[in-house]
N, C-alpha and C positions, 0 to 999 in steps of 0.2 A: 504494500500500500504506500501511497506515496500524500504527501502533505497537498499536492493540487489536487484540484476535482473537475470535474468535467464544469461548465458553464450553461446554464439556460435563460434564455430570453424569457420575460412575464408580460403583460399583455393584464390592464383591465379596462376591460371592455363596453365602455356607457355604465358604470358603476352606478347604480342612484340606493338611497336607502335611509327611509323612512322612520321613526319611532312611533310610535299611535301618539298621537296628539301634540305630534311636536315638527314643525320645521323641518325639512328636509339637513338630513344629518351628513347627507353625500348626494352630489346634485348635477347626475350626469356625467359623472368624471372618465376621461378616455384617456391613459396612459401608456407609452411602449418603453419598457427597462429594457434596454441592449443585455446582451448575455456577458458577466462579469462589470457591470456596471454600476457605480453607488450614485442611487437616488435618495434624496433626504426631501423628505414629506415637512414643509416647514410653514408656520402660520400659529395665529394665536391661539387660546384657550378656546375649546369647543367648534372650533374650523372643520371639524369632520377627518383630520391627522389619524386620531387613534382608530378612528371608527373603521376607517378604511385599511388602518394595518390587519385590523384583527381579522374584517372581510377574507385578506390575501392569508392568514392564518388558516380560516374554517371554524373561527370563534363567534362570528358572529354571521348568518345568513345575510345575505345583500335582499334586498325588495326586486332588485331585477340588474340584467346586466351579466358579465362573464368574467371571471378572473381565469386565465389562460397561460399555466407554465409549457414553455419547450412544446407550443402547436396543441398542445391538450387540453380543453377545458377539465379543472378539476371541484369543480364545485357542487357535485355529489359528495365528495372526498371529506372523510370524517379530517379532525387535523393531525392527528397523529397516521394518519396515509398520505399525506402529501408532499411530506419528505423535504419539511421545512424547518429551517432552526430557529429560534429566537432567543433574544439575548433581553430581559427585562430590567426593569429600573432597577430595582433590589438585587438581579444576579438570579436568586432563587436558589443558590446553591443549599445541597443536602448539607447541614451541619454537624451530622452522626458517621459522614463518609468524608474521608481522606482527598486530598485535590486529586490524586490519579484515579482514586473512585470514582469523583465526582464526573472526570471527565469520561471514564469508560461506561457510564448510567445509561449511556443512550444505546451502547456496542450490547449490553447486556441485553438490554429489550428486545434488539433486534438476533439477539441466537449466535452473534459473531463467537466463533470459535474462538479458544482462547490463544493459542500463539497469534492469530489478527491481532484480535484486541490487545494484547501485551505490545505489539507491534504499532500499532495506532494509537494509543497511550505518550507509548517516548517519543512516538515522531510531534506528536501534539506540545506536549511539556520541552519537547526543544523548540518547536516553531514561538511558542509564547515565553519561549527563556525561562522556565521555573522547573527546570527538572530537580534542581537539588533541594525543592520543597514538595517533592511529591506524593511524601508521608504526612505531613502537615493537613491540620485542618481549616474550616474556610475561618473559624475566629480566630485564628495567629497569624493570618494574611493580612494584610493593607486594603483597602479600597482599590488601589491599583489592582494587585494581585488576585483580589478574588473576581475584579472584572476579567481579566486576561485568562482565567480559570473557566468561566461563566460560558465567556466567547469559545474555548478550545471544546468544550461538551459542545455547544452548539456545532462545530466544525467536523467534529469526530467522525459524525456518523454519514460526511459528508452532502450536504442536504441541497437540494435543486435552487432554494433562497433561504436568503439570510435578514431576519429581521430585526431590527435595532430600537428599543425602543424606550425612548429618552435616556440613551447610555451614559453620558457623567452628570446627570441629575445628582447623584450620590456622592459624586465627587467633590472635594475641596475645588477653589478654582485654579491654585497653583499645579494641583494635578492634570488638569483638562485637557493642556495643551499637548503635554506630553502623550495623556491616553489617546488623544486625538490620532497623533503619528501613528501611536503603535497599533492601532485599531485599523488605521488607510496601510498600514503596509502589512497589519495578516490578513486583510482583505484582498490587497496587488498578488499579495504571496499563494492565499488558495486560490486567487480566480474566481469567487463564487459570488455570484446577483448579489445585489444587497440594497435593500431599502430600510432606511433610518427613519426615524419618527421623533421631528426636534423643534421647539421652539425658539430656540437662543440662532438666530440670524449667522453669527459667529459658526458655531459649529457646521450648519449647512454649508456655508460657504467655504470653509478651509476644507473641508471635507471630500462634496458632493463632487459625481460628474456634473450631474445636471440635479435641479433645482425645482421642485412642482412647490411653487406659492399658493396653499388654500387659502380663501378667506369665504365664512359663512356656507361651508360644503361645495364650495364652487372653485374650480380653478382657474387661478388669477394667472400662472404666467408659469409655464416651463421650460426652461433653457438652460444652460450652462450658467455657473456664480458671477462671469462679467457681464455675462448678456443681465443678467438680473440687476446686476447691481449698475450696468453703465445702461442699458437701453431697457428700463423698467417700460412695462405695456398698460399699465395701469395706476393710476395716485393713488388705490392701496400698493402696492410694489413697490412704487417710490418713496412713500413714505412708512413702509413698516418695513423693510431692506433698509440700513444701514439709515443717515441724518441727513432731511432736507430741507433748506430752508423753502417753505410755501409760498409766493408772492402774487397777491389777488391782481387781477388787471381786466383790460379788455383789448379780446385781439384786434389789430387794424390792419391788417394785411398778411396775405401768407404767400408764398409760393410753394413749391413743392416741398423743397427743402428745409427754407425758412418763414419765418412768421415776425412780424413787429407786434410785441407788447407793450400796451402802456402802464405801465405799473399806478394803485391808484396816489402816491404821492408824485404823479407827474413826470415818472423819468420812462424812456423810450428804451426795451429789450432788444436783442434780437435774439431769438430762439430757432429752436429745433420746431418744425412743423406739426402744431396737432394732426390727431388724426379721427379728433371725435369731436372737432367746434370747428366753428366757418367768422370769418369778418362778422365785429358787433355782438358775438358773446362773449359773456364773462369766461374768462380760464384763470388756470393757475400755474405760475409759472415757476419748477422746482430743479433749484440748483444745490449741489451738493456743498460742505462747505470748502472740502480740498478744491473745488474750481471755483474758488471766488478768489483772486487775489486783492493786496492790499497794496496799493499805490500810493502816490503822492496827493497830498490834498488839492482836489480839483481838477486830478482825472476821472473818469468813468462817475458811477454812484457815490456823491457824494454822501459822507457817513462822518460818524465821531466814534469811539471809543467808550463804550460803557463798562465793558469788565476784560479781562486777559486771566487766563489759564494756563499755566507747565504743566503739562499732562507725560512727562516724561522724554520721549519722544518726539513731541509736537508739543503746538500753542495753540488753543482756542480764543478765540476773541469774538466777541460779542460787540456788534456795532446796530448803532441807532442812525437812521435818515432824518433829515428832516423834516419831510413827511410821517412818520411815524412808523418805518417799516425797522424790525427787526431783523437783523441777517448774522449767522456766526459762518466765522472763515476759522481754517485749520490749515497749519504748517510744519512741516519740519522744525524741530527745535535742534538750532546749534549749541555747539559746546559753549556755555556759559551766557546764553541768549536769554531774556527776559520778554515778558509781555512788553506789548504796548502801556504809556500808562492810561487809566480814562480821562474824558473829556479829549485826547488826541485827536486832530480834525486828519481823515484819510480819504484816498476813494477808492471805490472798491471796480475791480473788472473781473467780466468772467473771463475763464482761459478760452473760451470759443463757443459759437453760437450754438453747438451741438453739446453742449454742455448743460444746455438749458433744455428738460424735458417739461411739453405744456400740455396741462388737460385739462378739456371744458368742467367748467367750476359747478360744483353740485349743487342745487339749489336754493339748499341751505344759508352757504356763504356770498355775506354779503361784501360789496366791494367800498362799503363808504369808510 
């Protein structure tokens, strides 16, 4: 036996799925995972994230729709035949069994002979680097450790997908970054599907191939982590992906490309072209704060200086127009570099018109 496994494609297929008396919980949703590819299901609290992993599990019945591994519909398929792993928030590891128990738990169930299983054991505890606590139990491990314990059961019995579900919830957050890596490279290492189930924008994104944004059991945008984070398809995407500054306006012009926004304290954009408002409605026009720069006073939008940030790494700054629009800009922080201080008079530019993504403004927001 060898640590890779074969790779299958998943497929779910017009997913929809109701609760009795409540909101569609998953609302149509059509998905293609490449075979050995990690998708992260990301979006906030009750988005229809969990509902839809358990669906691809066999945990919970879908109202209609296909969940489809490697060309098969298996949605008759009890979840213990569908030759799926899951890795949970808690781990779930057996506390009464040994880490090489823990991870041979699945080899047992399934009848593997015992020279396999012995053999599929230390290939697993080398792959996740803990062979020489293999006598150990899962309360003398770390939180690291019993995750990478958790994951190598799930891997063991080499399983068609791999499901992930809010994996460093339990983690410190000094630890995350690191289980991060080690989590994407025993996933490169066996090759096997994998769909994650995560709220923290962060993890999806260092993580994922590609990126399925729910919001309200609907899918909002899937594509790779740049395409989401540089060319968001929707103002949920833009503004619950990573920090945008909002700015109300109305469009006066577009071409294909570009668009002129008037922002409402009176200053003239140029923007990336909607593609869901025409000349004379309200939009809103969202620029990140790494593409706002800070010029000399009485270039571009003219601003002041209300508060400055060392965030380590970078400088946040917080600036006021005088019109009343709020905007934060973020920079690289050099060695021994300070904020701005406030009341500083600046102006701000964007690095390019395609930097600026606009979407007809919701009804709600008003532009005075």
């Amino acid at each position: 036996m060898t640590t890779s496994t074969t790779s299958f494609d998943l497929t779910l297929d017009d997913i929809f799925h109701q609760y009795p008396g409540a909101a569609p919980a998953v609302d149509h949703i059509t998905l293609e995972v490449a075979a050995g590819e990690l998708v992260a299901l990301l979006g906030p609290s009750g988005c229809g994230k969990t509902t839809l992993l358990r669906i691809i599990g066999g945990f919970q019945p879908q109202t209609s729709g296909k969940v489809v591994i490697g060309g098969k519909v298996i949605d008759s398929l009890a979840p213990h035949h569908r030759d799926i792993g899951i890795v949970f928030q808690n781990y779930a590891l057996f506390p009464h069994l040994s880490v090489a128990e823990n991870i041979a738990y699945g080899l047992d169930a399934r009848g593997v002979a015992r020279p396999q299983k012995r053999e599929r054991v230390a290939e697993m505890l080398e792959m996740i680097q803990l062979g020489h606590l293999a006598d150990r139990y899962p309360r003398q491990l770390s939180g690291g450790q019993q995750q990478r314990v958790a994951l190598a059961r799930a891997l063991a019995v080499a399983p068609r997908i791999l499901l992930l579900d809010e994996p460093f919830s339990a983690l410190d957050k000094s630890l995350r970054l690191d289980m991060q890596i080690e989590i994407k490279r025993l996933q490169r290492q066996s090759g096997v599907t994998c769909v994650m189930v995560t709220h923290d924008q962060e993890e999806a994104l260092s993580m994922a191939d590609r990126v399925a944004v729910l919001n309200a059991g609907r899918l909002e945008q899937f594509a790779t982590p740049s395409q989401i984070y540089d060319s968001p398809s929707s103002l949920f995407v833009n503004t619950f992906v990573g920090t945008a500054n909002v700015l109300p306006g109305t469009l006066e012009s577009m071409t294909a490309q570009t668009a002129q926004v008037r922002l409402t304290d009176g200053n003239l954009l140029t923007c990336r072209a909607p593609q869901d408002a025409q000349p004379g409605s309200a939009v809103l026009a969202c620029i990140r704060p790494e593409n706002l720069q800070v010029t000399a006073a009485g270039e571009g939008l003219v601003a002041r200086v209300e508060l400055g940030l060392p965030l380590g790494p970078s400088i946040v700054h917080e600036m006021l127009t005088p019109g009343g629009l709020r905007l934060k800009t973020a920079a690289p922080r050099g060695m021994g570099s300070e904020p701005l201080k406030p009341g500083t008079a600046v102006g701000l530019r964007p690095i390019s018109a395609h930097a600026i993504t606009t979407f007809a403004a919701p009804p709600a927001v008003a532009l005075n």
